[in-house]
VOLUMPA-829162 format. One record per residue (C-alpha): residue number from 1; residue in three letters; z, x, y. Coordinates in steps of 0.05 Angstrom, whole numbers, padded with zeros to 5 digits. Example, Ala and Ser with C-alpha at 12.3 -4.5 7.8 and 13.67 -1.06 7.14 Angstrom:
% residues 2
+-----+------+--------+--------+--------+
!  nr ! rest !      z !      x !      y !
+-----+------+--------+--------+--------+
!   1 !  ALA !  00156 !  00246 ! -00090 !
!   2 !  SER !  00143 !  00273 ! -00021 !
+-----+------+--------+--------+--------+
This chain:
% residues 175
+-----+------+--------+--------+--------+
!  nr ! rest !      z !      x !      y !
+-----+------+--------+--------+--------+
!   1 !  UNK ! -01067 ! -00352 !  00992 !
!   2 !  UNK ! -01025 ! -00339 !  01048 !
!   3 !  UNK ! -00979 ! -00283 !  01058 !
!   4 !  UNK ! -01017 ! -00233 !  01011 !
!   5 !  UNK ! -01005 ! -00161 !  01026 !
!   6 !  UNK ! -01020 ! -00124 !  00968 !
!   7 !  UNK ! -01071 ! -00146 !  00907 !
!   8 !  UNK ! -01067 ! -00116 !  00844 !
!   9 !  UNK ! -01116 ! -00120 !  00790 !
!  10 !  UNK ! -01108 ! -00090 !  00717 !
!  11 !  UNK ! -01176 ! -00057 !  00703 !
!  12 !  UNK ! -01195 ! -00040 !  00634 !
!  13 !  UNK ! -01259 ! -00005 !  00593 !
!  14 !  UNK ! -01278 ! -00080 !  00568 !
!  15 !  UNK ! -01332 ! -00122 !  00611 !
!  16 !  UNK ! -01277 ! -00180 !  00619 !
!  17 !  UNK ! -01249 ! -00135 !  00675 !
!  18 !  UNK ! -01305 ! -00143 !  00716 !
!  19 !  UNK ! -01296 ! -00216 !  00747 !
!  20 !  UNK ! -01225 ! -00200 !  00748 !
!  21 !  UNK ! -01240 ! -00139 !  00800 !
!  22 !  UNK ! -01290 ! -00175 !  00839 !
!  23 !  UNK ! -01247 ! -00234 !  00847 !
!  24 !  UNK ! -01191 ! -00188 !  00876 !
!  25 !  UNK ! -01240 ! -00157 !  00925 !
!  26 !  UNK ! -01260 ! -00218 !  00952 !
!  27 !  UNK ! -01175 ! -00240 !  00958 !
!  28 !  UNK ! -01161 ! -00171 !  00994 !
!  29 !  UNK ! -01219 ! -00175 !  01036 !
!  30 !  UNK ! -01199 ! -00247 !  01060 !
!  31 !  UNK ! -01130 ! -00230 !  01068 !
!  32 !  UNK ! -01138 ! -00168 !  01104 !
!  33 !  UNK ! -01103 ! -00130 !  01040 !
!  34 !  UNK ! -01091 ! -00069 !  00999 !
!  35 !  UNK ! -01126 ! -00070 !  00935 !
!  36 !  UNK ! -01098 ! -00030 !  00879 !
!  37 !  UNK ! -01139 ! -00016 !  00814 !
!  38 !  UNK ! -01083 ! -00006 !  00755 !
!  39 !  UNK ! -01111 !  00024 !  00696 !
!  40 !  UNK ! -01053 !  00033 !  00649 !
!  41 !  UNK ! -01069 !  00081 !  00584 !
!  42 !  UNK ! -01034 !  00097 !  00517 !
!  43 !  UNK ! -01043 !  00161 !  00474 !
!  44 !  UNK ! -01087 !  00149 !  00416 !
!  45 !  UNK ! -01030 !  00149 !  00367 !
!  46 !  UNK ! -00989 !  00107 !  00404 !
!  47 !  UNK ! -00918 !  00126 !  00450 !
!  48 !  UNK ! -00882 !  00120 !  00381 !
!  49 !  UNK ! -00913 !  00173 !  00356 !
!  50 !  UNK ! -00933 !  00208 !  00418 !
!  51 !  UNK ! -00851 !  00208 !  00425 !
!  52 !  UNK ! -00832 !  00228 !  00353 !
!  53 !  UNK ! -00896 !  00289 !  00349 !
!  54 !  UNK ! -00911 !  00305 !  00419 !
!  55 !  UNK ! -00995 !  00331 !  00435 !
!  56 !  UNK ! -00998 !  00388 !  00466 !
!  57 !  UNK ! -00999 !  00388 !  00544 !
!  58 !  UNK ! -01081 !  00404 !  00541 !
!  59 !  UNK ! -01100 !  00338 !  00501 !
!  60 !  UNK ! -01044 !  00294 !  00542 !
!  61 !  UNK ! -01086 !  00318 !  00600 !
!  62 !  UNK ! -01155 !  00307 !  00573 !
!  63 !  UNK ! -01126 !  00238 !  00555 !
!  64 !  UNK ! -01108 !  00226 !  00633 !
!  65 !  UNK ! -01175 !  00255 !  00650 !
!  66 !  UNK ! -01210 !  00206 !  00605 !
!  67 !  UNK ! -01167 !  00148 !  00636 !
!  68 !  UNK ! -01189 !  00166 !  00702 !
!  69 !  UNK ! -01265 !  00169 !  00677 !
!  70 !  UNK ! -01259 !  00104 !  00656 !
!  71 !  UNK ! -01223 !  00070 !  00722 !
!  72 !  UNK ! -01282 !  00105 !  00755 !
!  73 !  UNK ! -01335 !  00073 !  00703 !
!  74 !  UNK ! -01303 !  00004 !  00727 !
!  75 !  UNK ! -01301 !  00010 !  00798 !
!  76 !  UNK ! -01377 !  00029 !  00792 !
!  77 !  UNK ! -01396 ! -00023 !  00749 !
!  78 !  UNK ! -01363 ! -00067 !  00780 !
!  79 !  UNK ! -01385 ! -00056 !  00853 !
!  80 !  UNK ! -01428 !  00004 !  00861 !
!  81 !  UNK ! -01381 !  00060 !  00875 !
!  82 !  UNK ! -01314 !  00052 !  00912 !
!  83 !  UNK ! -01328 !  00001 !  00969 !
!  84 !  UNK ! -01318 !  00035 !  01034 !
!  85 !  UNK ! -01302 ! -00020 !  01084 !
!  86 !  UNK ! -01238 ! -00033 !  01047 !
!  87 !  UNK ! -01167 ! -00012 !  01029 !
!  88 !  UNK ! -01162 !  00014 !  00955 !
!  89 !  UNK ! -01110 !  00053 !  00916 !
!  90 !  UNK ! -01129 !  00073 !  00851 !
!  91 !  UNK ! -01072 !  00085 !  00797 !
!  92 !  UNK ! -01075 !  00120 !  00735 !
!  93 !  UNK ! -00999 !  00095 !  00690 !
!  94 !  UNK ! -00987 !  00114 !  00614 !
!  95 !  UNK ! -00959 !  00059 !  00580 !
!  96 !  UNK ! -00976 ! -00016 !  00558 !
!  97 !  UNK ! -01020 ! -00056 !  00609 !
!  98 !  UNK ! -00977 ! -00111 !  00613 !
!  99 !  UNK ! -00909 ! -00077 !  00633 !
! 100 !  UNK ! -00938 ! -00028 !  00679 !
! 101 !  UNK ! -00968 ! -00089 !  00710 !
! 102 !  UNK ! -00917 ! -00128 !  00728 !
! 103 !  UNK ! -00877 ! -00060 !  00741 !
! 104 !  UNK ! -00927 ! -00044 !  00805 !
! 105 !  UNK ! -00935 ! -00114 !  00826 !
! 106 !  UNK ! -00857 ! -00113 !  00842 !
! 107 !  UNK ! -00857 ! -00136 !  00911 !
! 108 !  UNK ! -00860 ! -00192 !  00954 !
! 109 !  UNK ! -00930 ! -00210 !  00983 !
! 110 !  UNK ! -00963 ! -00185 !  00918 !
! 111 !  UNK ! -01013 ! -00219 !  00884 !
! 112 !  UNK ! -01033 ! -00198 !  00811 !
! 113 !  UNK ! -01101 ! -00207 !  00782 !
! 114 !  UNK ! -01119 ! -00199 !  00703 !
! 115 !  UNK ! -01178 ! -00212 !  00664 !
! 116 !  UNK ! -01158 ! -00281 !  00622 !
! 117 !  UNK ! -01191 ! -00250 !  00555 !
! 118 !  UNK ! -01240 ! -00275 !  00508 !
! 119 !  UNK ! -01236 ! -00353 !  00488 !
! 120 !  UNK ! -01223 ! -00382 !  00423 !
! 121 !  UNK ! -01168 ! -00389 !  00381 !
! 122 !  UNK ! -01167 ! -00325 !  00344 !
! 123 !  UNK ! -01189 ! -00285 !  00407 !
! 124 !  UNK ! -01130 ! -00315 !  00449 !
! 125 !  UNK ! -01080 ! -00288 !  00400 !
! 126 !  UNK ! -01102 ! -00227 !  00383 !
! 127 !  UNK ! -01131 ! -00209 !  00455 !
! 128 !  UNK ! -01102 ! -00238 !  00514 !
! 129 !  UNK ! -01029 ! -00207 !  00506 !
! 130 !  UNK ! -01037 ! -00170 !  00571 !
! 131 !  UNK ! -01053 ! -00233 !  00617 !
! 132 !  UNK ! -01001 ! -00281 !  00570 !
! 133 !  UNK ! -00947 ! -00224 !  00582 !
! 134 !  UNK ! -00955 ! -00219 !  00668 !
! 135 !  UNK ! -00958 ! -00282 !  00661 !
! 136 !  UNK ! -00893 ! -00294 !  00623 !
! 137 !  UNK ! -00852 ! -00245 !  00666 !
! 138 !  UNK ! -00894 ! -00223 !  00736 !
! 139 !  UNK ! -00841 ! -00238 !  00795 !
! 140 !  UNK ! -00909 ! -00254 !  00838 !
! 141 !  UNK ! -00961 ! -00301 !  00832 !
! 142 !  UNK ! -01017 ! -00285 !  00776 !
! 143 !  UNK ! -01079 ! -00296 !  00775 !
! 144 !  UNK ! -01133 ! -00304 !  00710 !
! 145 !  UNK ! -01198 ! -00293 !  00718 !
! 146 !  UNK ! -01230 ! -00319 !  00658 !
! 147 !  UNK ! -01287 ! -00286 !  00626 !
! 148 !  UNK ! -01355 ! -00288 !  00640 !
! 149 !  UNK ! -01401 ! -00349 !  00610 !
! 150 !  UNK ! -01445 ! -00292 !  00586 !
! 151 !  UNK ! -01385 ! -00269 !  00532 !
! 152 !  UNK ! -01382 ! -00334 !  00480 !
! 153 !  UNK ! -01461 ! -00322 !  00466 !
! 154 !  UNK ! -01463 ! -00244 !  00452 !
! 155 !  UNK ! -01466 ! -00260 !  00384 !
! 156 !  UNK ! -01422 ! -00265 !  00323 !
! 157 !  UNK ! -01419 ! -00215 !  00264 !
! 158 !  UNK ! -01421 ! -00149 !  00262 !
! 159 !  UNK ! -01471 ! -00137 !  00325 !
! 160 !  UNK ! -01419 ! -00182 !  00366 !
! 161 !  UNK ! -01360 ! -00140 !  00344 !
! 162 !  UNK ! -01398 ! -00067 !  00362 !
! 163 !  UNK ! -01419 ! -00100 !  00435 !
! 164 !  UNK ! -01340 ! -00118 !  00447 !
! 165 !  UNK ! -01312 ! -00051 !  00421 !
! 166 !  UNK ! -01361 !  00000 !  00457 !
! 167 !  UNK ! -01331 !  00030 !  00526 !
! 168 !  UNK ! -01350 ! -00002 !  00590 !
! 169 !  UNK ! -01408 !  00050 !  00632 !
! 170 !  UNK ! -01453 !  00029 !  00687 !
! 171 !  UNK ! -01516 !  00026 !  00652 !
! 172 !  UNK ! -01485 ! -00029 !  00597 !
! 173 !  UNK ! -01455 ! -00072 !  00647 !
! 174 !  UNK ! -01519 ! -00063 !  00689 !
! 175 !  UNK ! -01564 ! -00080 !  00630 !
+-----+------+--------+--------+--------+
């Protein structure tokens, strides 16, 4: 990929995120680009409500704290701190992954990475709306990275479902 100046990659608290942000490195590095880490958040009530019965300004920040806690989880899970030989931005946006997405990868020369979700019928409707919608409206290329082979055999029942919904810390994605 040619003509790449800036590669963005949507990083969430879900292990799916981490092929998606090694892949990026590895485009950046290659094209001799900026690498941005987007970790978009939402209240835990939603922007409806968040709009309609506004937190207090103390929880909002401890929200934006815990945000930033987990972009850092990521990035050290992923490769072992914040690579040093590299240019990275990292970017902290309230609101819907997919929109604020496609709302930083805006200009030409960007490239946008996202994890492709978990497979299977059921799992592609209910999980992959972030990666179908920069898909659908990104005005740059986008890329998938799909998950890793390790995800379809975790398990079904109720041990798979508490191994997909726990957050995303070194020592998990290490073990």
């Amino acid at each position: 990929m040619s003509g790449v100046r800036r590669v963005i990659v949507g990083v969430s608290a879900s292990p799916g995120c981490l092929p998606a942000l090694r892949y990026a490195e590895n485009v950046a590095r290659r094209n001799d680009a900026l690498l941005v880490a987007v970790h978009a958040w939402v209240p835990p009530s939603g922007e409806f409500a968040g709009r309609r019965y506004p937190s207090p300004p103390c929880l909002r920040e401890a929200w934006k704290e815990a945000a930033q806690q987990r972009l850092r989880e990521a990035l050290d899970a992923a490769w072992g701190g914040r690579p040093a030989d590299i240019a990275l931005r990292l970017m902290i946006i309230r609101g819907e992954p997919g929109p604020a997405l496609i709302d930083v990868a805006s200009f030409t020369g960007d490239l946008l990475v996202v994890g492709a979700g978990r497979r299977g019928p059921m799992a592609r409707i209910r999980h992959s709306r972030v990666s179908r919608h920069c898909l659908a409206h990104a005005l740059c290329p986008v890329l998938t990275v799909p998950a890793p082979a390790l995800a379809p055999t975790a398990g079904h029942g109720l041990r798979a479902w508490s191994f997909r919904h726990r957050e995303l810390t070194v020592d998990r994605a290490l073990s």
